[in-house]
N, C-alpha and C positions, 0 to 999 in steps of 0.2 A: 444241127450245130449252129448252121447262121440263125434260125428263127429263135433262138435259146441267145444268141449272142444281142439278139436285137432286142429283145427283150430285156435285156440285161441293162443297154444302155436306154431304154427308153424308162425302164422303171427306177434306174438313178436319177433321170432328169425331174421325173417327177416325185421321186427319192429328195430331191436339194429344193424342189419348189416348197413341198410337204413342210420342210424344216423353217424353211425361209417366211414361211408363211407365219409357223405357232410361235419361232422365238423372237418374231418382231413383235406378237401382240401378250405372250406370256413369261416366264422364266424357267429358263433348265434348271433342273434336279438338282440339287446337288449332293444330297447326304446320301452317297452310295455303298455306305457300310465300307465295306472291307475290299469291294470290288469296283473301287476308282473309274479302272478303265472301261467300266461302261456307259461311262459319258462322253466319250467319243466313238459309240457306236451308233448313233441315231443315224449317221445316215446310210450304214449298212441295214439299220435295222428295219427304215423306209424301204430300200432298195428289196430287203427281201416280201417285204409286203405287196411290193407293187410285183414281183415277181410270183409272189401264192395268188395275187388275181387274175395274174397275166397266165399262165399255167394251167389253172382249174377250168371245169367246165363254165361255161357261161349260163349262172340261174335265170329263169325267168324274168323279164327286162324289168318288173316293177320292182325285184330285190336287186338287181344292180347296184343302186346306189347305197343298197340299206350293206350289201356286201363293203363300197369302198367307205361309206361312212363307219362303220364297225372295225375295219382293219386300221383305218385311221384313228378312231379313237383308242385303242386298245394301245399302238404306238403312241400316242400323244400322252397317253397318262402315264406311260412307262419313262420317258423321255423329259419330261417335261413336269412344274410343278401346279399344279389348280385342280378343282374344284371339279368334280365328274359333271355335273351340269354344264357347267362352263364348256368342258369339254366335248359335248354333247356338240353344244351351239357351234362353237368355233370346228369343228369338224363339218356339219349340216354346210356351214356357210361357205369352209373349202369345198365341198364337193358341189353346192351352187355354184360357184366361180367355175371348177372345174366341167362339168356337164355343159354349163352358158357356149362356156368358150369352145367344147364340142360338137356342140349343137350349132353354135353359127357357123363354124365351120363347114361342117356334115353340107348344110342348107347351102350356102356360097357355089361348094362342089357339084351339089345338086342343079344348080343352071346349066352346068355345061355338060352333066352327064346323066343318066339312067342310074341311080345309086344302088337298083335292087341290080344290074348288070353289071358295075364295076368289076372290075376285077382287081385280084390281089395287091398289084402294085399300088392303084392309085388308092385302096383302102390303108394301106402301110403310111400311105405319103399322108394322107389325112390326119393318121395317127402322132406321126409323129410334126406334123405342123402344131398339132393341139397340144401338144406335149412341150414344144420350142414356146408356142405363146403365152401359156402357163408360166410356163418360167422367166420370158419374160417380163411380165407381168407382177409376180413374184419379188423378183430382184427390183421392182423399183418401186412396189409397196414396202420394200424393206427398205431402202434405201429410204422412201419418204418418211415413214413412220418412227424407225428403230428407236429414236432420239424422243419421241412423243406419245409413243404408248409403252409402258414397262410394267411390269408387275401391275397390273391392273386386278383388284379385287374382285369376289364373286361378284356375279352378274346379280343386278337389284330384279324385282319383281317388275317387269316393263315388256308392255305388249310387242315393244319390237322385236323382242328375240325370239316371236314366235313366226316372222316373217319367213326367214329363209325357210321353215319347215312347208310355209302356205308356198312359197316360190318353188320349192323341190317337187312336189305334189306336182303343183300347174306344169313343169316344168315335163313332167314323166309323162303326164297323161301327154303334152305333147308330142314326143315324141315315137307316144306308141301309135298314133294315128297314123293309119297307110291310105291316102288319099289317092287319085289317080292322076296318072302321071300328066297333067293336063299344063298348061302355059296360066293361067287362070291358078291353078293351084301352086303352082311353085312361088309365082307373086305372091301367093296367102300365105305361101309358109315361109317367105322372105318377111312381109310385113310383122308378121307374128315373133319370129327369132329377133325381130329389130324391135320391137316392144317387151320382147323378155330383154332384151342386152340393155335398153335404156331402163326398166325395170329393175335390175342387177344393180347397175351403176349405183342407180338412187338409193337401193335398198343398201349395199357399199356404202356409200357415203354416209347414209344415216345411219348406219352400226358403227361406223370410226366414230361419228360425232359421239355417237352415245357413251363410249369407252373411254374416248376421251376425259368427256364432262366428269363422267364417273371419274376416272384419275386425277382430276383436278380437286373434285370434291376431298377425296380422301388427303391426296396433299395439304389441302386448306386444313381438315381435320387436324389433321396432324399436326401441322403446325401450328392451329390455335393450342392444340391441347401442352405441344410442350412449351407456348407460351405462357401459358396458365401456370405450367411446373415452372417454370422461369420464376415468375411473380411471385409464386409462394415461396419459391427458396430467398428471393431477395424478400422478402417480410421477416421472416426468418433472419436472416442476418440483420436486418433492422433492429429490430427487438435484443439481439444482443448488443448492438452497437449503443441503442440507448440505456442498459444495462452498464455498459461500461462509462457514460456519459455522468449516469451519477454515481459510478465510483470514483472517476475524476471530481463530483462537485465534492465529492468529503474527503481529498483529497488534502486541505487543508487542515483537518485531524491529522494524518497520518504525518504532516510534515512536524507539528506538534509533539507528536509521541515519535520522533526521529532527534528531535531538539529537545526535551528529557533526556532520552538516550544519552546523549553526548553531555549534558547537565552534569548528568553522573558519573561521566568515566566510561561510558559503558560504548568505547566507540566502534568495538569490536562485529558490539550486539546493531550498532545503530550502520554499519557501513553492510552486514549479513542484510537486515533489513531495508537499507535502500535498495540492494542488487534484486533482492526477491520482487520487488512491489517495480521494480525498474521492467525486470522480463514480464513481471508480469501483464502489464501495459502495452510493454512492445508487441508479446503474444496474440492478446485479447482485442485491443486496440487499433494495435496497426501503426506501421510509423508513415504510411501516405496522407497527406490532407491534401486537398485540392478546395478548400474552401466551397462544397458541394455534396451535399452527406450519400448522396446514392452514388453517384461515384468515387465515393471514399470507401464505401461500403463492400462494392463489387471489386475495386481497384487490390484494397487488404487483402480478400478474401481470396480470390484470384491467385497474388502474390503471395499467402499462406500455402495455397495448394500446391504450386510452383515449388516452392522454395520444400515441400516435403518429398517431392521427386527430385531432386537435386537440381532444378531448374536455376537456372540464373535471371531474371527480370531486370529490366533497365529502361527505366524512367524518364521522358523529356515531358513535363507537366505544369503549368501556371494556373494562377486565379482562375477557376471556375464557374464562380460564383455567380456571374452575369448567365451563364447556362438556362437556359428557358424550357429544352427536350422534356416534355413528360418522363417521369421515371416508367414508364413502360417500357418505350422506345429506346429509353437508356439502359433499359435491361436489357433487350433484344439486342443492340447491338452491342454490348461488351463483352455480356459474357459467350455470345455465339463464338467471336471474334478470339477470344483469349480461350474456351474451351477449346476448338480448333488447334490455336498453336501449342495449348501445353499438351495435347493429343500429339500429336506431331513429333512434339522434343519427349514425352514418354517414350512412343515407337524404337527414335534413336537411342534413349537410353536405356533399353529393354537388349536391343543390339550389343551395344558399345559405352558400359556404364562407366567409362572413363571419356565420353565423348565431352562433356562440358556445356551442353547445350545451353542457350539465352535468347530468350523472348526482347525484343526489341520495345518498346509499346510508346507513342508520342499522344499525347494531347491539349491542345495550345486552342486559346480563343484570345484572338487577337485581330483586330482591323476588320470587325463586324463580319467575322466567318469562324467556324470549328475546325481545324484540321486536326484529322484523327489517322494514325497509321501503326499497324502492326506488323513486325516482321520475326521469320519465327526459321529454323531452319529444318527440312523436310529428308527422311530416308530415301525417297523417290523422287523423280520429277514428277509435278503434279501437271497433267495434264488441263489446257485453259481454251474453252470454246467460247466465242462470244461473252468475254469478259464472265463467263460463268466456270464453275469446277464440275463437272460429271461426276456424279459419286464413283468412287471405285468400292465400294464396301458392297458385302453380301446380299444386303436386300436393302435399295435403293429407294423403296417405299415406305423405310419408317428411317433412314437417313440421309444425306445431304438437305435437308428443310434447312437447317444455320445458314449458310450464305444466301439462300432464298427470303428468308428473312430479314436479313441483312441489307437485301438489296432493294426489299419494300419500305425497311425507313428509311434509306439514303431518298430513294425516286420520291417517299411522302413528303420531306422537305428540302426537296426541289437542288440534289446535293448531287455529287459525282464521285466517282469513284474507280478506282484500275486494280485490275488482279497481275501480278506477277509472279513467275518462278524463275530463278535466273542464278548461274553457281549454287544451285543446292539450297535457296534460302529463297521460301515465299513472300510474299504482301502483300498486303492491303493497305490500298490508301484509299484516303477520302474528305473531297472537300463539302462543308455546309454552309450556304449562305447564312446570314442570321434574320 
């Protein structure tokens, strides 16, 4: 019963290191059919794994690791969402970590004692030291990382992820060598475990870096590409707005055949006809000018979409016209900024369709600077790290890029800017020099 119970808590510790490990550098599962709660079994379902190893006989020490490597991956793909390769690698590499830190240990021990002579206790103690450093080790890979590696995409075709396999090999054959117990060898096998561990490290660090860059890459991707989509919808709206540009220029006809109308008597016909040709301008057109066509363009359009989800918009807006912003960057940063909050005032009005939600929106170029601010009111507190938003949406990797974006044309022309949440109602402000 006690070696059953020791058991138990040593294969949760390395139960919670297991988890701590794959959901710092992957994503949990989520679509679990009809059986939810088994997304809160992983770390039972670790625990019984490290329990089916701890329990079973002990294979041949070369499948050792191919045993914890397998029981690990077979949990990680169950538990977790990526790519079998992937999982392949990111398994190989925990059980690198985990063996290293075995091994140094094992060898440390090995100075002060005869290791083929130990006896029971102090092989217990060793175990469970490997198992306390694992973890901790663990918890502040999680800690470092959590925030900088997320849904990271399959692994690219790149010789380093063939590393930890060449390290786990070296690694084995090490430690099946039975030297003699000599003052001279125990040194070798000091120096040696001190060049696998500084070996580890490296190889560590150059598998974050790589994971990383990959994430960043993808990010960029991404967000070029919905900058692209950005661009083509405002073309798009262009091309109508110059549409209605020269239905304004023959607008002068119309007021013509309005003054006939009334010529004739006919004022019935002629006041039906101004209200028609009235909406229909207001519709099509838009009743904002800011003397600026791309921000009259997104500004309308915006305030169209708004005003069809029952939004309210409200306006503080002057002469634009001095405005200098490439229309790209002025794509990027309205309608990120204005999608956001009519997202936001949807959610509440999905809730509470008597809520009455209002988009605040200000933009003033005045005393050789742009001040721009949106304020929009939120169903949640939104939580704010480093002037940044964390996304809280489902997959992290193809949303929150908007305020990343955001924040690369404020920093391009040399602008500033504060996020807030405060009583229930977000902002963004921001100033631009000129």
């Amino acid at each position: 019963m006690e070696t059953i119970l020791r058991c138990l808590i040593l294969s949760l510790m390395s139960a919670t290191s297991c988890q701590l490990f794959f959901e710092t550098v992957v994503p949990r599962r989520k679509n679990w059919g009809k059986c939810p709660w088994l997304a809160y079994t992983a770390i039972p379902g670790f625990t019984a794994g490290g329990m089916f190893i701890a329990l079973t006989p002990i294979p041949p020490y070369i499948l050792q690791p191919v045993r914890l490597i397998l029981v690990t991956a077979v949990l990680a793909q169950i538990y977790f969402q990526m790519h079998f390769a992937k999982n392949i690698f990111l398994s190989v590499l925990y059980c690198v970590i985990y063996w290293s830190i075995s091994t140094a240990v094992m060898t440390a021990f090995h100075f002060f004692a005869d290791f083929k002579a130990m006896d029971e206790p102090l092989r217990q103690t060793i175990e469970n030291l490997t198992e306390a450093v694992v973890l901790l080790l663990m918890m502040v890979f999680h800690y470092r990382y959590k925030n900088r590696i997320r849904r990271l995409e399959a692994l690219h075709g790149n010789t380093l992820r063939f590393l930890p396999f060449l390290y786990l090999i070296l690694l084995t054959a090490f430690n099946m060598l039975s030297p003699e117990e000599t003052t001279a060898n125990k040194y070798a096998a000091l120096a040696t475990v001190s060049s696998f561990a500084a070996l580890g490290i490296f190889l560590f660090y150059l598998t974050m870096r790589m994971l990383e860059k990959e994430a960043a890459l993808h990010r960029l991707q991404l967000s070029t590409e919905r900058a692209r989509s950005q661009m083509d919808m405002f073309h798009a709206m262009q091309q109508h707005y110059d549409q209605q540009r020269h239905f304004l220029h023959d607008y002068k006809n119309q007021l013509n055949c309005i003054q006939g109308l009334i010529e004739c008597g006919q004022t019935a016909e002629a006041s039906a006809y101004i209200a028609r040709m009235t909406g229909t301008i207001r519709t099509a057109f838009g009743d904002i000018n800011t003397n600026h066509t791309t921000v009259n363009i997104i500004l309308n359009q915006k305030y169209q979409t708004a005003r069809d989800w029952g939004i309210t918009m409200t306006f503080v807006i002057n002469d634009l016209s001095g405005l200098t912003m490439p229309e790209e960057d002025l794509v990027t940063l309205l309608t990120n900024l204005l999608d956001n909050a009519i997202e936001a005032c949807e959610q509440i009005n999905r809730e509470n369709p008597a809520a009455g939600t209002v988009i605040q929106f200000k933009m003033i170029l005045e005393e050789n600077q742009l001040i721009l601010s949106v304020r929009n009111p939120v169903l949640h507190p939104v939580p704010i790290r480093d002037n940044t938003v964390p996304t809280s949406k489902a997959d992290p990797a193809h949303h929150g890029i908007g305020l990343s974006n955001v924040d690369l044309v404020v920093r391009r022309y040399n602008g500033t800017h504060v996020l807030k949440c405060e009583d229930g109602w977000f902002s963004f402000s921001a100033i631009f020099p000129s």
